[in-house]
C-alpha positions as CSV (number, residue, x, y, z in Angstrom):
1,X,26.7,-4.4,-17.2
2,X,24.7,-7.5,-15.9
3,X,20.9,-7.9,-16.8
4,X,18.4,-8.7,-13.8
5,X,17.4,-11.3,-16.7
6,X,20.5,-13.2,-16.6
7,X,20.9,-14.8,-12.9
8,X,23.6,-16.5,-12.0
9,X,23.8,-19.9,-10.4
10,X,26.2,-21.8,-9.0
11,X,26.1,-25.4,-7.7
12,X,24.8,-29.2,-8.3
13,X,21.7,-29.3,-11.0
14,X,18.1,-29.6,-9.5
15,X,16.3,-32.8,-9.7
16,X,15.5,-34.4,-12.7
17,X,12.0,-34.7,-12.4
18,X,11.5,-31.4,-11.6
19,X,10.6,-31.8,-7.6
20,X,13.1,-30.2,-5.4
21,X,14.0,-31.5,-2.2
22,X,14.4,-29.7,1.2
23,X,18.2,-29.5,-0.1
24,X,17.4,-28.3,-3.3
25,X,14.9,-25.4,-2.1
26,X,15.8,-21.9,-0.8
27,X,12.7,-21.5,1.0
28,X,12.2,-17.7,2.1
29,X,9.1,-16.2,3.8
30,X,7.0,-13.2,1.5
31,X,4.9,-11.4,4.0
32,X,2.5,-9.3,2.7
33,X,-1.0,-8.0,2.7
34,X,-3.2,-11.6,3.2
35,X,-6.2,-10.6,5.2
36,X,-8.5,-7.7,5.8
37,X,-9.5,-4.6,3.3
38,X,-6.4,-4.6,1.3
39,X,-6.5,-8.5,0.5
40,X,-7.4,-8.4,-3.3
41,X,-4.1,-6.8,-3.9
42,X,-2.0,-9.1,-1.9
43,X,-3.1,-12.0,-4.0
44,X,-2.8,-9.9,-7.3
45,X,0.6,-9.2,-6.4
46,X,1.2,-12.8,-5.3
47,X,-0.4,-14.5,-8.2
48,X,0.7,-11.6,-10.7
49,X,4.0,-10.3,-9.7
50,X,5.7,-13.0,-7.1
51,X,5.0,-16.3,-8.7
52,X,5.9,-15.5,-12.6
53,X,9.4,-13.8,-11.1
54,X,10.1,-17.3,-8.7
55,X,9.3,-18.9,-12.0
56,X,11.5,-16.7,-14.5
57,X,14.3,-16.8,-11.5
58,X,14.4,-20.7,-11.2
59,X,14.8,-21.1,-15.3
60,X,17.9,-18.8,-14.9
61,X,19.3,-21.7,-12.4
62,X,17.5,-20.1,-9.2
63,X,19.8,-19.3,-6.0
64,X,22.9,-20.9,-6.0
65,X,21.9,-23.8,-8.0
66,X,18.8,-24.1,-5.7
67,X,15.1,-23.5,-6.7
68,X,13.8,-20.0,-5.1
69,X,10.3,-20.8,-3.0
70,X,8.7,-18.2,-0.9
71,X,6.0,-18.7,1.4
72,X,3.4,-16.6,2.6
73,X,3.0,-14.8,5.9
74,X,0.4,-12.3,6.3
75,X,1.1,-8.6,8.1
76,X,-2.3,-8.2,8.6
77,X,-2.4,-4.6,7.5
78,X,-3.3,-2.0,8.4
79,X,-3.2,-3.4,11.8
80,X,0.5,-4.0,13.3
81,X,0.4,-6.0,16.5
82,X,0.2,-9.3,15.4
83,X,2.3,-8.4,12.3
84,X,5.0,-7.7,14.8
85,X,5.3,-10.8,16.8
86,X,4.7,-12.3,13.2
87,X,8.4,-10.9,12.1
88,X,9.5,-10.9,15.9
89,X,9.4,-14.7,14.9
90,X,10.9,-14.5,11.7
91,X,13.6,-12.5,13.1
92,X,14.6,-14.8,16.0
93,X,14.9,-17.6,13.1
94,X,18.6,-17.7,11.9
95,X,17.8,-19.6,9.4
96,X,16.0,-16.9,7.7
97,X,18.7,-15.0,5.9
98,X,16.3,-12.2,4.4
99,X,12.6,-10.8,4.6
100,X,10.8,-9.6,1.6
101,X,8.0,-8.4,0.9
102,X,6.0,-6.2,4.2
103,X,4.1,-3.5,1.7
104,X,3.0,-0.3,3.0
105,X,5.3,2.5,4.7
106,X,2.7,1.8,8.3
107,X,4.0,-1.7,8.1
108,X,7.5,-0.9,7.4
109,X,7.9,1.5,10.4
110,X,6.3,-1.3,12.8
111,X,9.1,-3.6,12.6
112,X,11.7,-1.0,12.7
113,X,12.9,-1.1,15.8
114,X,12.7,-4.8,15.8
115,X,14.8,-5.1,12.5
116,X,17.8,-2.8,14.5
117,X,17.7,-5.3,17.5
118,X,17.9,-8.4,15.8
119,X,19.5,-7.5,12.2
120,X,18.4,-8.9,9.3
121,X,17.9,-7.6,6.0
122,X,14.1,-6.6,5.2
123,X,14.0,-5.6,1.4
124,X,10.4,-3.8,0.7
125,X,9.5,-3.2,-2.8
126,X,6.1,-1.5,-1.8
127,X,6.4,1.3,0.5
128,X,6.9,4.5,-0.6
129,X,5.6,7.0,1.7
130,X,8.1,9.8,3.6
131,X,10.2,8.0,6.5
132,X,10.4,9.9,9.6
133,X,13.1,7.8,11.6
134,X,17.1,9.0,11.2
135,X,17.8,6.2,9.5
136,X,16.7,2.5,8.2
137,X,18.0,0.5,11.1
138,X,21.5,-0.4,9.4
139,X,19.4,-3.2,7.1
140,X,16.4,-2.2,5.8
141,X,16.1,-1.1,1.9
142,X,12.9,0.2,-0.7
143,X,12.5,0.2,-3.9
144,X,9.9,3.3,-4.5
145,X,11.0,6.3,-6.0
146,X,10.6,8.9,-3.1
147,X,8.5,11.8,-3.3
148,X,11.1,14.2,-2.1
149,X,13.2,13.4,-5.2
150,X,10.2,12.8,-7.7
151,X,8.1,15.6,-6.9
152,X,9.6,18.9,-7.5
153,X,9.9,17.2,-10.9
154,X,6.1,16.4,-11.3
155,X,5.0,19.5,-10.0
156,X,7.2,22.2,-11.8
157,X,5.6,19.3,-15.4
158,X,2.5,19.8,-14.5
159,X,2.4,23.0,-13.8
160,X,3.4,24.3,-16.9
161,X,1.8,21.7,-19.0
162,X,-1.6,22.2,-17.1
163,X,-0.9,26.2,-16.6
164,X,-2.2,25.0,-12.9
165,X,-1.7,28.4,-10.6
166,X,-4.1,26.9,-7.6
167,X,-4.6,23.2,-6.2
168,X,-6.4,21.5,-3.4
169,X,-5.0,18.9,-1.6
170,X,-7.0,15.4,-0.9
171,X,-5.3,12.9,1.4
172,X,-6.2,10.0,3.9
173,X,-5.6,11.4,7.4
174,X,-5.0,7.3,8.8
175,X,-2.5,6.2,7.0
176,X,0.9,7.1,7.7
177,X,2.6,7.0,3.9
178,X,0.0,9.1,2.7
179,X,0.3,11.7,5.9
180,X,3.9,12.1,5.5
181,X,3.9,12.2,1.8
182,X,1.3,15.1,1.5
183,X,3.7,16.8,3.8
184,X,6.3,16.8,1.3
185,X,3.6,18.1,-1.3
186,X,3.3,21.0,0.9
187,X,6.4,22.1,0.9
188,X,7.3,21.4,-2.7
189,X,4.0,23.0,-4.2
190,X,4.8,26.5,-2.0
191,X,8.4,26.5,-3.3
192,X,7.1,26.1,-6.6
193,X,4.7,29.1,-6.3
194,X,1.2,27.3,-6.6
195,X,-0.9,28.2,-4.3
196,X,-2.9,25.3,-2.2
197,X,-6.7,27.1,-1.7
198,X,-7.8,24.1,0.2
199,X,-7.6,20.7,1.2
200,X,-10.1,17.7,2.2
201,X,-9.6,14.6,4.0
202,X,-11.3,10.8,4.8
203,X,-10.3,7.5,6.7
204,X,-8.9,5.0,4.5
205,X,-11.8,2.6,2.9
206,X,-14.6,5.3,3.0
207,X,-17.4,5.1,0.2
208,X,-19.9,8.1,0.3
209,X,-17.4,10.9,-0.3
210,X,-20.9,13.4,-0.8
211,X,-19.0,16.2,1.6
212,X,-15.3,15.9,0.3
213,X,-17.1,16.4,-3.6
214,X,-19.0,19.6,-2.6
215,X,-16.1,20.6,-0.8
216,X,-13.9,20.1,-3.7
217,X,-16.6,22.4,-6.1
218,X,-16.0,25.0,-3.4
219,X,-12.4,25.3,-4.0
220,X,-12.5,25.1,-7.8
221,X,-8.8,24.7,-8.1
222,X,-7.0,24.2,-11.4
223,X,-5.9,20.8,-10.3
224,X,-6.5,18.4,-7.7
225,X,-3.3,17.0,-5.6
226,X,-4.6,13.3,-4.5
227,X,-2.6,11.3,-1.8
228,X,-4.0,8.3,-1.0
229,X,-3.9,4.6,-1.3
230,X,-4.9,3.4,-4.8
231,X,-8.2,1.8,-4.1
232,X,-9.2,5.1,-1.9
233,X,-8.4,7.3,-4.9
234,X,-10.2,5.7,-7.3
235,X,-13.4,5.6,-5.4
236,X,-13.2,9.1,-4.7
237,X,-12.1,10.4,-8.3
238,X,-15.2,8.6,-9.7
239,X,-17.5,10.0,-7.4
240,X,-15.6,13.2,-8.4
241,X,-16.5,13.2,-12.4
242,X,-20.0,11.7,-11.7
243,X,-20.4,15.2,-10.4
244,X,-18.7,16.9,-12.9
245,X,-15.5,17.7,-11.4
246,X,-13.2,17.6,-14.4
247,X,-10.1,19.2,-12.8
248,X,-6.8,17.7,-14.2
249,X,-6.1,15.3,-11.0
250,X,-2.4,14.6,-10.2
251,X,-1.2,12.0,-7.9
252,X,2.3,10.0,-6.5
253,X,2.7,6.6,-7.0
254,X,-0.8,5.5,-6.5
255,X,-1.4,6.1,-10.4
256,X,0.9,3.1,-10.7
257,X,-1.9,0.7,-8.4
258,X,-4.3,-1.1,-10.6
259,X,-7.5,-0.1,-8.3
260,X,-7.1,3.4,-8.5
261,X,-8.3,2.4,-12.7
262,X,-10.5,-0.2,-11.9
263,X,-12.3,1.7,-9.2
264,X,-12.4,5.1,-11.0
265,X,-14.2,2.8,-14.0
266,X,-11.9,4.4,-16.4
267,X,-12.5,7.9,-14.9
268,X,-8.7,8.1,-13.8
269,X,-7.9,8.2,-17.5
270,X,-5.6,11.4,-17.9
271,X,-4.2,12.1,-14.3
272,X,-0.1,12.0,-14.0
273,X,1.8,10.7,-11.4
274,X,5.4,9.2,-11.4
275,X,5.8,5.2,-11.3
276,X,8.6,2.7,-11.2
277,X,7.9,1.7,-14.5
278,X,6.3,2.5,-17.7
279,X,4.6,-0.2,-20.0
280,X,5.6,1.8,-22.9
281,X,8.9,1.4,-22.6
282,X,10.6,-0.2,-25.4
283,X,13.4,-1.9,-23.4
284,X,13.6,-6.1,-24.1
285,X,14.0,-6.3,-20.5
286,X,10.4,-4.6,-20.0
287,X,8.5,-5.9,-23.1
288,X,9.3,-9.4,-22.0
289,X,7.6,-8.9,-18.8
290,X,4.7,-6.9,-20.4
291,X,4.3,-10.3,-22.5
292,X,4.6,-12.6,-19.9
293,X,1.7,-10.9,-17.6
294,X,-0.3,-10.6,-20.3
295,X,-0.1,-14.4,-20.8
296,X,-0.3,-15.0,-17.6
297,X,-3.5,-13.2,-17.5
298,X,-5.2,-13.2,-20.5
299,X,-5.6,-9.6,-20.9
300,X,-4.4,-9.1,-24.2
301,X,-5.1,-4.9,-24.0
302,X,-4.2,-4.3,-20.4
303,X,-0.2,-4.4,-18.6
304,X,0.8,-5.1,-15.3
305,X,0.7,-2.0,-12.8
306,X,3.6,-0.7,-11.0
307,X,2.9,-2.8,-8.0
308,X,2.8,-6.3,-9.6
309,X,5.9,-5.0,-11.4
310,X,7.9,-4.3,-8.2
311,X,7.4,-7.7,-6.8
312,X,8.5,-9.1,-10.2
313,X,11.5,-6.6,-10.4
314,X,12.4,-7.4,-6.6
315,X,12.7,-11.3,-7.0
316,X,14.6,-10.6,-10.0
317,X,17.0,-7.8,-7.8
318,X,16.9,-10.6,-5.1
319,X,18.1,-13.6,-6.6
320,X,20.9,-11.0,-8.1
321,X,21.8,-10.0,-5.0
322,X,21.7,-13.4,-3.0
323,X,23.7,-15.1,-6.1
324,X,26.6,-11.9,-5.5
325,X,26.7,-12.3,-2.4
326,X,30.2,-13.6,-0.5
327,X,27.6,-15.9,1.2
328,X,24.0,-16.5,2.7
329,X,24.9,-15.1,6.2
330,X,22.3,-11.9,7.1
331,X,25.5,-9.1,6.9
332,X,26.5,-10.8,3.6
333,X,23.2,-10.3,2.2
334,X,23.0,-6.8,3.9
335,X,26.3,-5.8,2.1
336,X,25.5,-7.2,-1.5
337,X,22.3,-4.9,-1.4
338,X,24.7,-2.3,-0.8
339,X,27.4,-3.1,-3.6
340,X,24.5,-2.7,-6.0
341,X,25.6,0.3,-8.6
342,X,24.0,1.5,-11.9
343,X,21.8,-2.2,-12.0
344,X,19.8,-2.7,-15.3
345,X,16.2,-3.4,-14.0
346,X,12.7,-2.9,-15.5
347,X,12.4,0.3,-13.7
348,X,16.0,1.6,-15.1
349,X,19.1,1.5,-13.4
350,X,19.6,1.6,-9.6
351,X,22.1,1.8,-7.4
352,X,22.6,1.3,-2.8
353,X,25.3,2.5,-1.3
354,X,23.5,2.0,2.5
355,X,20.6,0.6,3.7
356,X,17.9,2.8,2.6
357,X,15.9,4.0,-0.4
358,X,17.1,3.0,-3.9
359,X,18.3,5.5,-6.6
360,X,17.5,5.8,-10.1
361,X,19.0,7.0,-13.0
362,X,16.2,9.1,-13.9
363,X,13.0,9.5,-12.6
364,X,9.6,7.6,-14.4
365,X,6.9,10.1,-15.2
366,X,4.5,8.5,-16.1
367,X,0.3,9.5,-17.6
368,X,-3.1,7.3,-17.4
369,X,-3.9,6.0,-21.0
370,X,-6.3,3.6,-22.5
371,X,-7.0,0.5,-20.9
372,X,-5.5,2.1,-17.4
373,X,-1.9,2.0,-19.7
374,X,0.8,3.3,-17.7
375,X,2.5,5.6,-20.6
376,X,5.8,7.5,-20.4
377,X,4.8,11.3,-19.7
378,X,7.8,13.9,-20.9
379,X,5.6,16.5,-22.0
């Protein structure tokens, strides 16, 4: 079994004074979140998560004996128009073999159509919401665990850990990941047998949450469901226990975004959710990257959240996948992602047979400690 750690490279050696030439570069394009509400994470998971991976992948021998270089394009979220001629571009460019990056599920589905048409592999390590369309265009593949699969599992935890008979629900209504997904809550909370009492909703980037609070004391569930976007659910959580709403809160992947701590100002402490990684793990493979962000980052106390750690997972996957592949055209590419079985990553072992989501050997469960700690939860 191969570990993401060890890439393999093939080809002449790079320069030795350590600047590559056009020749020696594999120069790919990272679009991502760059502008408007959201740009705070971009750069985190830029600065955080891209650039120690390019680094980690180009000491392994980079792609093919050439140094791995992305550069960045911005998707503008949550707007899409001028995201879509953005990859419309990058599409129409043969010489871009692959796209990484795009972030949310509202971004993702914009350029479907676009990625059936022209065919090119788009690999997004971020979105993780419910996808509506019949399939993933024939080349597009995520990385998130999927709340269909994960869910059932969280709910049937929590319920007997938290001996929770009642929730309400709390969701952003303009945002399509977080729509879809509390769709799937729905469902998989009735067949559990908990009963949802109520629900309350807000636009994405609200701050005075005053109504959805009282309406929350109303309900008094045992437990709060939250789906939103990390930054969202933090502000509203805190806003929550300032007013002494201490229901046990349990969310999806946002407990893995490193806003939904920071703006809860430690309030967030305690909730579950599942992740694609836990920093408690004891593997090598994760401990080294623990290490590494810490210092990158100085923070001695803290680890990296599940978002920074899918973009450094990906560029690991990545430069896997581009150095087993038969060769750098786009349905080479497309078919090494799906010749990927039972892969050692930091967020277990995966496996593609298709274009599509990614599965795991076993899901991540994973509960808010200290320090915003993403901790293993198998209670």
């Amino acid at each position: 079994m191969r570990l993401i750690g060890t890439v393999l490279a093939a080809g002449a050696l790079l320069t030795a004074v350590g600047t590559a030439s056009a020749q020696d570069t594999f120069r790919l394009p990272f679009p991502y979140v760059f502008s408007g509400p959201a740009i705070e994470f971009g750069e985190r998971v830029w600065n955080n998560g891209v650039l120690p991976a390019v680094e980690h992948v180009n000491k392994k021998g980079g792609i093919r004996g050439k140094k791995l270089e992305f550069y960045k394009v911005d998707t503008r979220f949550p707007e899409t128009a001028q995201w879509i001629a953005e990859f419309r571009r990058l599409c129409e460019d043969k010489n871009v073999p692959v796209v990484m990056g795009v972030g949310a599920t509202k971004s993702f589905l914009a350029i479907y159509e676009d990625t059936k048409r022209c065919g090119v592999t788009v690999f997004n390590p971020s979105s993780g919401g419910h996808w509506p369309q019949p399939d993933f265009a024939g080349w597009m593949f995520r990385y998130q665990p999927m709340p269909d699969d994960v869910l059932p599992i969280l709910y049937d935890k929590s319920k007997k850990a938290f001996n929770i008979k009642t929730v309400s629900l709390s969701y952003t209504l303009d945002d399509e990941a977080t729509a879809y997904n509390m769709r799937a809550a729905r469902k998989i909370l009735e067949e559990k047998g908990i009963k949802v009492v109520g629900e309350t909703t807000f636009k994405t980037r609200e701050t005075n949450f005053a109504a959805q609070v009282a309406a929350q004391r109303a309900l008094n569930p045992d437990a709060i469901i939250m789906i939103h976007q990390p930054y969202d659910a933090g502000t509203f959580l805190l806003q929550l226990r300032e007013r002494g709403i201490n229901q046990q809160i349990v969310t999806d992947v946002i407990i893995g975004g490193a806003d939904y701590w920071k703006l809860s100002q430690g309030k967030a402490k305690g909730s579950v959710g599942y992740a694609v990684y836990a920093a408690t793990d004891d593997r090598p493979l994760v401990q080294d990257w623990v290490k590494t962000w810490r210092e990158r980052t100085g923070k001695t106390k803290e680890a990296p959240d599940a978002f920074e750690t899918a973009y450094y997972d990906a560029v690991l996957i990545l430069a896997h996948v581009l150095n087993n592949a038969k060769g750098m055209g786009r349905e080479d590419i497309r078919d090494a992602f799906a010749a990927v079985r039972e892969l050692e990553t930091i967020s277990g072992k995966i496996t593609w047979t298709r274009p599509g989501d990614v599965v795991r050997s076993e899901p991540i469960l994973v509960k808010l400690g200290d320090d915003g700690l993403l901790e293993r939860w198998n209670p």
